[in-house]
C-alpha positions in Angstrom: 6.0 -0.8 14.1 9.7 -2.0 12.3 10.0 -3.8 15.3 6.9 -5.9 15.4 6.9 -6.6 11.5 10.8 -7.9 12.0 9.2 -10.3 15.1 6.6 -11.7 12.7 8.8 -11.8 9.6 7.3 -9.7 7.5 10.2 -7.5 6.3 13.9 -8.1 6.4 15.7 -6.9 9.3 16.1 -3.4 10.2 19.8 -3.4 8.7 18.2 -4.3 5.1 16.6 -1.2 2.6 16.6 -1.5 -0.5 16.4 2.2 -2.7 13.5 1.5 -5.1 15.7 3.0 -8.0 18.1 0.4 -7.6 18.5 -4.0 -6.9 20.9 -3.9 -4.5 20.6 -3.6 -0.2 21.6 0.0 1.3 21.7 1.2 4.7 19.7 4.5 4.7 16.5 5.4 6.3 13.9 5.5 3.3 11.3 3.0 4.9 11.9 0.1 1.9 12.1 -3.1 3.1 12.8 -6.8 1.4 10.3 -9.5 2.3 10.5 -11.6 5.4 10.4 -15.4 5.5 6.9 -15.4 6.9 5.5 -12.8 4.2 3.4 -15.3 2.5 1.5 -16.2 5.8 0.8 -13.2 6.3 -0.3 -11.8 2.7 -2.9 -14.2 0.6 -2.5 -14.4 -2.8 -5.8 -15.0 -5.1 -5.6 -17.4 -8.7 -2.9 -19.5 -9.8 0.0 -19.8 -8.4 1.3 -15.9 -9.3 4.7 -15.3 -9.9 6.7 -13.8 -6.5 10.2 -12.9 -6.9 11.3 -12.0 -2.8 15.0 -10.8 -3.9 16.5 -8.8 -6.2 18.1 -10.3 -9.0 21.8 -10.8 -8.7 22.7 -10.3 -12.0 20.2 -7.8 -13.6 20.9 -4.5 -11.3 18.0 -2.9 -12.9 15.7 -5.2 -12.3 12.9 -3.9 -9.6 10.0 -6.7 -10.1 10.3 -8.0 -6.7 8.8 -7.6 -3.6 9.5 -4.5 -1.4 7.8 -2.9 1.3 7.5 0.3 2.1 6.5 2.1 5.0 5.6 5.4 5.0 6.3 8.2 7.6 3.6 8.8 9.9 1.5 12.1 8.3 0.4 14.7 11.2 -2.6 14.5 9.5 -4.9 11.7 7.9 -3.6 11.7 3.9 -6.2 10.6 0.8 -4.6 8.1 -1.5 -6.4 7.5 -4.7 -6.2 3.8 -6.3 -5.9 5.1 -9.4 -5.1 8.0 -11.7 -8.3 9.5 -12.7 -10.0 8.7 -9.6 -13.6 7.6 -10.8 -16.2 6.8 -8.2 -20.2 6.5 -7.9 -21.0 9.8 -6.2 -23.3 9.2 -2.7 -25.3 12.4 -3.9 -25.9 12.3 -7.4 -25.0 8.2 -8.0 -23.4 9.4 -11.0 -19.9 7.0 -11.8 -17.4 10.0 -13.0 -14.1 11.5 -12.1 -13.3 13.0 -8.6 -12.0 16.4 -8.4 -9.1 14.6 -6.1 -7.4 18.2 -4.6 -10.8 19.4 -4.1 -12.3 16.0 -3.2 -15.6 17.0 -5.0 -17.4 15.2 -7.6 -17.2 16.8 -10.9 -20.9 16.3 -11.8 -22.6 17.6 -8.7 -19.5 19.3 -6.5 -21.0 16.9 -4.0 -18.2 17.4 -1.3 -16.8 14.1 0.0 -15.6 13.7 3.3 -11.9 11.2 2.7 -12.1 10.7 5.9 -15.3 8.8 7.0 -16.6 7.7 2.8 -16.3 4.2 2.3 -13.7 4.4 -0.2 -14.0 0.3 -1.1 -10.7 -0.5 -1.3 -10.5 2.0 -4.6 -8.8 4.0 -2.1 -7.6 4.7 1.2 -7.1 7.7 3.5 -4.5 7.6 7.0 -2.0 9.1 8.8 0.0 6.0 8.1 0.6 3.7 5.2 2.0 0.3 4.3 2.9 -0.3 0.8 3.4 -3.9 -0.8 5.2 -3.4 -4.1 6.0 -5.9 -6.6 2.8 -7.8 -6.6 0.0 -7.0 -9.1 -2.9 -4.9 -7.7 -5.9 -6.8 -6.6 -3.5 -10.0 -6.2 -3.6 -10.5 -3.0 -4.5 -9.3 0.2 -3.5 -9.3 3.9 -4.1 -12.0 6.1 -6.2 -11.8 8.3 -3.5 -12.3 11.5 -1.9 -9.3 9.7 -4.7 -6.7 9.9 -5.4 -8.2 13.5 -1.8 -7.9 14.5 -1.8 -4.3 13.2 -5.4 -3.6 15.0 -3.6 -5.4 18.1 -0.6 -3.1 18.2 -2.3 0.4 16.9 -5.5 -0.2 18.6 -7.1 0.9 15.3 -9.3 -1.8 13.0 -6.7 -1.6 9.6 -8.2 -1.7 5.8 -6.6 -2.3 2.9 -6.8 -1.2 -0.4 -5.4 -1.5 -4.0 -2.9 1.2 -6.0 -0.8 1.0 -8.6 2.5 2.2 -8.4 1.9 6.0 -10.8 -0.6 7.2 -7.9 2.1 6.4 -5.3 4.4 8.7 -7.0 1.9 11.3 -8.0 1.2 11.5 -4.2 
C-alpha cells in the first residue's frame, strides 16, 4: 500500500517519516508520512480556502500543525475507533442519543449490544483491520476524493469509508 500511495503522490517517498513528537524527517519505521505533491487531488477540502501547512516548519522544531499521514499496521483483527471521546450515538434499540459503553460496545441506557463490525457508524466512527490517518487538518475539513477511495477499493478489493477523529481518541486507542 506505501508503494501505490508514493505512485499517486500521496505521501513522501518511502525514505521520508517524520516522528509526530518532533518537525524534523527521520528514517525509522513508524508509518508517518509528509504529504505528497498530488495530496490535494486526492483529499477535498470543504469552506474557504483552509489553511494547509504540507511541511514542517524550519525554524519552529516544535511546531506539529502540518500535514502527516499515518498508516497504521495492519490489526489481525477488525479494530473500533471512536470519533470522539465520550462516544455518543442514537442507539438502533432504544433510539435513545447517550454515551456508548466503548470496551463493552453496549449502550448505556438499554445494554443494547452493538455489533462495530456491520452498525453504520456514520462517519462518527470507524471499525478495520487497517487504518489511514490524515493529521494536521481539522476534522470534518475535508474528505477523500473520490479517485482515492476508488484507488484504495481498486487495490484492496474492499469498498473504503471514511470517517472523522480528533487526535485524543487516536492516542487513547
Amino acid at each position: 500500500m506505501i508503494e501505490y500511495f508514493v505512485e499517486q503522490s500521496f505521501i513522501e517517498s518511502i525514505k521520508q517519516y517524520w516522528m509526530p513528537d518532533k518537525s524534523s524527517l527521520y528514517h525509522c519505521d513508524q508509518g508517518y508520512f509528509l504529504a505528497g505533491k498530488q495530496f490535494s487531488q486526492l483529499i477535498m477540502f470543504m469552506g474557504c480556502a483552509p489553511k494547509i501547512v504540507l511541511e514542517p516548519s524550519k525554524e519552529d522544531i516544535q511546531d506539529a500543525n502540518f500535514v502527516a499521514i499515518h498508516l497504521f499496521e495492519s490489526f489481525q483483527q477488525g479494530k473500533f475507533y471512536p470519533g470522539k471521546l465520550p462516544f455518543n450515538f442514537r442507539c438502533p434499540s432504544c433510539q435513545q442519543n447517550q454515551e456508548i459503553n466503548v470496551a463493552e460496545m453496549t449502550c448505556t441506557v438499554c445494554h443494547h449490544q452493538f455489533d462495530s463490525a456491520k452498525q453504520n457508524w456514520r462517519q462518527k466512527a470507524g471499525y478495520s483491520q487497517l487504518f489511514i490517518e490524515v493529521m494536521g487538518i481539522f476534522e470534518s475539513e475535508a474528505i477523500p476524493a473520490d479517485k482515492l477511495l476508488k484507488g484504495l477499493e481498486n487495490l484492496t478489493g474492499i469498498k473504503w469509508l471514511y470517517f472523522y477523529a480528533n487526535e485524543s481518541t487516536w492516542k487513547q486507542n
